[in-house]
Each structure stands twice: as C-alpha cells, then as structure tokens.
N, C-alpha and C positions, 0 to 999 in steps of 0.2 A: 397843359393837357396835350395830347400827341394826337398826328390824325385820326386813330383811331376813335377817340373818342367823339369826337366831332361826327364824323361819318355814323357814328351806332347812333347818335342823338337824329341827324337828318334824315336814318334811314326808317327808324322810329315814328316820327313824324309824319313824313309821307306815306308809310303803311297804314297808319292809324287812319288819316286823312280820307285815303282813297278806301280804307273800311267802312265808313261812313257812307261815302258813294256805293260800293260794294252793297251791303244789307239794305241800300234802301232798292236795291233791285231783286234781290232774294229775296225780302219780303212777301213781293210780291207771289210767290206759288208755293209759301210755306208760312204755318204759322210760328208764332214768337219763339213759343219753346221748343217747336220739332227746328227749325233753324239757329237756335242755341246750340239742342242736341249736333246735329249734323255738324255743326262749327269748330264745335270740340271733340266729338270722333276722330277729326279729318286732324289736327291739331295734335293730339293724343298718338295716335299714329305714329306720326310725322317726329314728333318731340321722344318718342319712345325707341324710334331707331336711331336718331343721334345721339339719345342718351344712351344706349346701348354699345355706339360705338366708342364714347368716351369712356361707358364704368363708370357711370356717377355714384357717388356712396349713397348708403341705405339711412331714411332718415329715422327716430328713433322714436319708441312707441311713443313715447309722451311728447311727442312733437306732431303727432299724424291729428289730433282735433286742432291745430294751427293750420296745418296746411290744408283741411278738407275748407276750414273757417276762409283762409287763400282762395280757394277754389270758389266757393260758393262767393265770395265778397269781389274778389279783383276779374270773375270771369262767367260761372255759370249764371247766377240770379241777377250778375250784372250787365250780363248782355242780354238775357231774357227778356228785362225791363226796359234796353236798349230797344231790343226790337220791337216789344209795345210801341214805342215812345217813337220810331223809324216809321212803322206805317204809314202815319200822321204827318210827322214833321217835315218838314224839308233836311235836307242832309246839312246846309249849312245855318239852318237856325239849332241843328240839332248840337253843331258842333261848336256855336258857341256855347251852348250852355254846358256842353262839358268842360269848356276853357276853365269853368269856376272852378274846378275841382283844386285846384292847389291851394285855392285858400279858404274851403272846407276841408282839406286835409289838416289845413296848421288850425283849425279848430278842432279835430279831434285830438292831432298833436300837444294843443293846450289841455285839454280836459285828460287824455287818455295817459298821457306820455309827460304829464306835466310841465311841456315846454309854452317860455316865457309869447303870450304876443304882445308885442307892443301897442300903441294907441294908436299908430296909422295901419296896424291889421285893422282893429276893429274899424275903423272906418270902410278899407279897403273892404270889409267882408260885406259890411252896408250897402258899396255901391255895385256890388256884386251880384247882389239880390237883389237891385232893384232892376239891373243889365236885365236878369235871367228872368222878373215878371211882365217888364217892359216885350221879352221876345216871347213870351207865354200868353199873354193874355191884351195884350191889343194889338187890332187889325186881323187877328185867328179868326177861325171857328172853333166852337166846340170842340170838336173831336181834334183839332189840331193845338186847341188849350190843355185838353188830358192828357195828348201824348207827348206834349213838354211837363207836365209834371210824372210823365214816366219815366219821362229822360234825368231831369233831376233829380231821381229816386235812383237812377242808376251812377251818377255822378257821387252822390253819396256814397254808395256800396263801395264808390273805386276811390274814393277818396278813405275810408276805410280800410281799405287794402293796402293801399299805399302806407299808413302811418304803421299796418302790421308788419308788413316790409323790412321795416327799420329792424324791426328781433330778430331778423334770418339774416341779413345781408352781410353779417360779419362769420357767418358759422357756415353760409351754403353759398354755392358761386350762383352766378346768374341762369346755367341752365338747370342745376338741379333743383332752383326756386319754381324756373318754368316748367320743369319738366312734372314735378308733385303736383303742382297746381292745377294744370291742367288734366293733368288724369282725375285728381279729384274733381273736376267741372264735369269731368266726362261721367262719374259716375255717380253723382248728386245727379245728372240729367235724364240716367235711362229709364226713370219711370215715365217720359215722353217717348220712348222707341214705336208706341204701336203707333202715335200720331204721325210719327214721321215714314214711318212703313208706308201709311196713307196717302203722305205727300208727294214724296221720290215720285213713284210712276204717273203723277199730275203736271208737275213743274217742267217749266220750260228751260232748253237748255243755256239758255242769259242767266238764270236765276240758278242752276246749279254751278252754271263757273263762276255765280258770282259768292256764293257757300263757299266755295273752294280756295276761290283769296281769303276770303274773310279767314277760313280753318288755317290755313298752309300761313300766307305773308302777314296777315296783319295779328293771328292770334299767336305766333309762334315767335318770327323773324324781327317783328316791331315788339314783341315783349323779352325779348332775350337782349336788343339792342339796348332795349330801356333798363334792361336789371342790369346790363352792363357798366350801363353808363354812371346809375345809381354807385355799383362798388368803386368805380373810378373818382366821386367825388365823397365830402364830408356834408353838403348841406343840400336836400330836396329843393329846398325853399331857390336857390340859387339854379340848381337845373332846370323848373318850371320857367325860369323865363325863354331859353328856350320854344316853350309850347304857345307861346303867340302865336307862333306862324302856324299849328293846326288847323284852327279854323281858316284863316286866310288862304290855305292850301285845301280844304276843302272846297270852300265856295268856290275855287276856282275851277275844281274838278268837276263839280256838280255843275257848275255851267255848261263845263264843255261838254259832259257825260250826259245829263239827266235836263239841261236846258233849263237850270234851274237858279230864278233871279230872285236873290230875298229883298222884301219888301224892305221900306223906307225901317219898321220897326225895328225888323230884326236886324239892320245894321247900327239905328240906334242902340240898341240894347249891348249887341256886341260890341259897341266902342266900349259903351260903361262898365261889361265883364274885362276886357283887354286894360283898359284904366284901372279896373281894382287889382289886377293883377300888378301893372307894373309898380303903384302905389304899394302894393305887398311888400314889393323887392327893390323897391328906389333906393335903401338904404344901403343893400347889401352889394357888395364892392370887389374887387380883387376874386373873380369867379372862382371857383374849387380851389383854393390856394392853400387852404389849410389839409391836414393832415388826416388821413381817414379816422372814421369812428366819433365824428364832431356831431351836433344835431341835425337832425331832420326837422325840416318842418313842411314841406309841399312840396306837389308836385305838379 
C-alpha cells in the first residue's frame, strides 16, 4: 500500500474521533434530529460542489432505493440515534461502543452476504457485547444506560451500511458513493427543517462551529478517506484493525476538549470491545495483499 492510503485511513480516523468530541458540543443547542438535519445540509453542499467539479456519473434508477437505503443506514438515522445516544454519553464511552461495529458487520456479512465466520468471530462477537453492556449498564445512570443503547442502535445501522458498501464499491469510486449518500441523508432528514429553523437562532456559536466540523470534516472528508481506503483493499475485515485507535483518539480528545475522564467501567469495557476486535483479525495476515474484489467482512 502507498502513502496514500495510509494517510486516507489516519485521516479518517481522527475526523471520526474528533466527531465524537464535535456532536457531543452541538448537542447541546440542538435537538437529535435538527443536528442530523444541519450535519448533512452542511455536507450535502460541500460534497455536491466537488462532485460537480469532478462530473461524477449519474447512478441508475434501479440503484437509487440502495443508495437512499445508504443514506438512511451509513448516515442520516444513523447519526440521529448517534445524537440520542451523544446527549447522555460521554464522547469516549460512546466511541467505544462504536469500536464494535466491525464485528457486527461480519455478522450481517455472515447472514446477509453469506460470508464464512469462523469460531473465534463468534467468540470475538461475545466478548464484544459483553465490552459494550459492561460500558452500558454499570456505574451509569439511567438516562446515560438508554443513551448507550442508542448508540448501539446506531452502531448497527453503520454496521449495516458498511456490509451494503461491498455492492457499490466495485461499480462507483469513493466520492460518488459519498456523494449519493449523503444527499439522500439530506433528504430523508427535511421533515426536521421546521425543528431546526427553531434551533439556529437559539444555539450558541461553540455548538454551530461545532455542526459544522461534524457536516464539512468528519461527514464528508472522513468518509471519502474511508471509501477510499475501502477500493484500495480486498478485505474490511483487515482495514478495521486499523479503527483501534478511534476510540483511543477520542478519549484523548474529549479530555483535553470536554475534560472528560471515563470511569474505571468504561475502560473496562473498552479493553473487552478492543480484545474482541483484535480476536476478529488475529488470524488475518499479510494486510491488503491480495487482489481487489476479495471479501469483505468488517469494518
């Protein structure tokens, strides 16, 4: 692999990261779904003028219930549930439990896509879910136990998304994936327009520049780097390891950003998602070496 791909993978990572940081300050002067809405306006935009200047080709009717299916699964009811789940949680309990998502993907991967898992996934999927109830449900409260199972409602949907991925990635490049997708997020969202009409002239200006990473860097720049990254190898499964360092780059951010120290659980918990991860991929060897068009299985 050449620097570039390296670079699209760290640069990915640390947008994602600091989106995390990001929405758990927007949050605060906008609700769930007008701060979705706003996310992907600002995104939509942004992605509609570089695609403009490329001329990306036109995708085809019997492809547009995929890409809306994209939209709505890898971005709009997936960050929606995000932001439920962001109120509540701390930015870096939230991001481990997104760490899971690559081996709830090679579960959809197995059921959807008929790809093989072996007996150390299922394991790894086990201590997976045990990471993500260990940071859910002890030493919370309430309202910060619901909003980790909003989060893993949202982990789902992108886990989802990812294993639909796989049917585009040989037929569309990386920006016209991002580029459809997110216009479909943008317009599965504007039945929230008049809530966010309500919000804008309330919110403080921390909370709109913080909308505005989330739209521009982490919704656009971190998912163009990742789809890129995606056509550059043959197996998901192999590029998630990689996504350790997400969360470990959030917490670190949310420290320094939001002075935010997760408790004893949620680093317990987080070792045992980080553990089921690497358990996922312990076997898997020689990184992207093979040939594109191979399986997917996580991400």
């Amino acid at each position: 692999m050449d620097k570039k791909f390296y670079l699209a993978i760290g640069t990915a990572i640390f947008f994602w990261a600091s989106g995390n940081v990001a929405s758990r300050i927007a949050i605060m002067s906008f609700s769930a779904e007008a701060l979705a809405l706003l996310r992907f306006l600002i995104g939509a935009v942004l992605i509609d003028i570089i695609a403009a200047r490329k001329k990306i080709r036109m995708i085809t009717l019997r492809e547009i219930p995929l890409f809306l299916c994209m939209g709505a699964c890898g971005y709009a009811i997936y960050i929606m549930t995000f932001n439920f789940g962001i109120a509540t949680v701390s930015a870096g309990a939230a991001s481990f439990i997104i760490a899971a998502s690559p081996v709830f993907t090679a579960l959809f991967a197995r059921f959807l896509l008929n790809e093989r898992m072996p007996s150390h996934g299922w394991i790894a999927t086990i201590i997976c879910l045990f990471g993500v109830a260990l940071i859910s449900l002890i030493g919370q409260d309430r309202h910060t136990g619901t909003g980790a199972v909003w989060i893993l409602i949202s982990v789902l949907l992108l886990s989802l998304y990812n294993t639909l991925l796989r049917r585009l990635t040989n037929r569309y490049s990386a920006l016209e994936i991002t580029t459809y997708s997110i216009n479909a997020a943008a317009i599965l969202l504007l039945i929230y327009l008049p809530g966010l009409v309500e919000d804008i002239p309330a919110a403080d200006i921390s909370s709109l520049l913080a909308a505005l990473w989330t739209g521009t860097l982490t919704s656009v720049l971190a998912f163009l780097c990742w789809a890129y990254a995606l056509q550059e190898t043959s197996n998901i499964n192999r590029l998630s390891n990689y996504m350790f360092f997400t969360p470990l780059v959030t917490v670190l951010l949310a420290w320094l950003i939001l002075d935010e120290r997760p408790i004893f659980s949620v680093w317990l918990g987080g070792a045992l998602v980080l553990s089921g991860m690497f358990l996922m991929n312990i076997r898997q060897h020689n990184f992207g070496s093979e040939n594109k068009g191979g399986n997917y299985n996580s991400k």
